[in-house]
C-alpha positions, 0 to 999 in steps of 0.5 A: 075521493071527493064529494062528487064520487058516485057509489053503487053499494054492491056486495062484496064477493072474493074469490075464495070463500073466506076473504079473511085468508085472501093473505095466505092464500095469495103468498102461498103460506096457506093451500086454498084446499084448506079454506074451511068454507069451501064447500059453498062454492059448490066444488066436488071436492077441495082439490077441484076448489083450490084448481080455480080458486086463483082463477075466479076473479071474473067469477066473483065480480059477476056474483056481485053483479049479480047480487046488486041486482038482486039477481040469485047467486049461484055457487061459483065453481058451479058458475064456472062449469057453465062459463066453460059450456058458454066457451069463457073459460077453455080448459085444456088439462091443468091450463085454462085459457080465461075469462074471454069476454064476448062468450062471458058477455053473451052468457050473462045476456042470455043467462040474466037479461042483463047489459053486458058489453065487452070492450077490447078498447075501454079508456077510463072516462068511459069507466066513468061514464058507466058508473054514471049511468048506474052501471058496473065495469069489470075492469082488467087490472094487474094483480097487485093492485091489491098493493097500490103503491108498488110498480106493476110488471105489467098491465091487465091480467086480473079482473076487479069490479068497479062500483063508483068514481068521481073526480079524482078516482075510482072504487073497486071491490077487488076479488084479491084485495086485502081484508080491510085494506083492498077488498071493498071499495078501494079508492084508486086514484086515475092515475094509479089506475093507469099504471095497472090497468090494460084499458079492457074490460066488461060493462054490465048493466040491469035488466032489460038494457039491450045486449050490445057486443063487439063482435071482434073482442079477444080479451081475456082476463083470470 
């Protein structure tokens, strides 16, 4: 990044409670049952903790968000009872159809007061230009981005947060990331970000920015 990059100094949030375990819980070697801090999610059990760990990405950029704007942050299994009430998750047994944005938009609208806009089309100047204004974008990346270097299979799919840009890239807190490596603002360049990301997304915004939506957004990210 160059000396022209806008940063917002947002908290960090993973998805899981203890971001050190990020490692084991995404290669299996350890179940998200085990996280010792899991009780702060506020799930009734480990077993209903571990269902939507994996799929909290979206969750944990919005208490991000949240905590920026020196908004409380609820729990975020509790967080995820109310976006299935507001329709931006749908659970249908053990499958979930989610985070589906304009529901999760007019949610955080109603819920907060904040500016939530979600952008079925979102090319990566206007990411910049949100960051610019003092906004945050949730953004939907591939998974692996965690790994910049590799070649992703696809695009979009995972949700991470952008907290600042400039020139030559953005900063992202990743839900997934890595401990010390891809958890808290991560510089990707444009050009890699183009390789993962599915050009969708959230723009949040403070209080009282107005709640512009796109009344024909599908999108949805986990």
């Amino acid at each position: 990044m160059t000396a022209s990059v806008i940063k917002h100094l947002v908290p960090y949030y993973s998805q899981w409670e203890s971001p050190s375990l990020v490692p084991a819980f995404i290669t299996g070697t350890r179940e998200a049952s085990t996280d010792p801090l899991w009780q702060k999610s506020g799930a009734a059990d480990p077993q209903e903790y571990a269902f939507w760990a994996p799929r909290m990405c979206g969750v944990a950029c919005l208490r991000m968000a949240l905590d920026f704007w020196g908004l409380p942050v609820p729990p975020s299994v509790s967080l995820v009872g109310e976006l299935l009430e507001a329709g931006a998750y749908i659970r249908s047994g053990d499958e979930v159809k989610g985070l589906i944005y304009q529901p999760f938009a007019e949610f955080v609208a109603a819920r907060w007061g904040l500016y939530a806009r979600a952008a079925r089309e979102l090319p990566a100047q206007e990411v910049r230009a949100a960051i610019a204004q003092g906004r945050l974008v949730m953004v939907s990346v591939h998974k692996t981005i965690r790994t910049p270097d590799t070649a992703p299979p696809s695009r979009g799919g995972h949700l991470v947060l952008a907290v600042g840009a400039g020139d030559d890239g953005v900063l992202l807190h990743n839900p997934s990331g890595l401990p010390d490596l891809t958890q808290q603002f991560a510089p990707v360049s444009w050009t890699t970000l183009n390789r993962f990301y599915a050009g969708r997304g959230i723009v949040l915004g403070g209080l009282n920015e107005g709640v512009p939506h796109d009344p024909h957004d599908a999108g949805r990210d986990r």
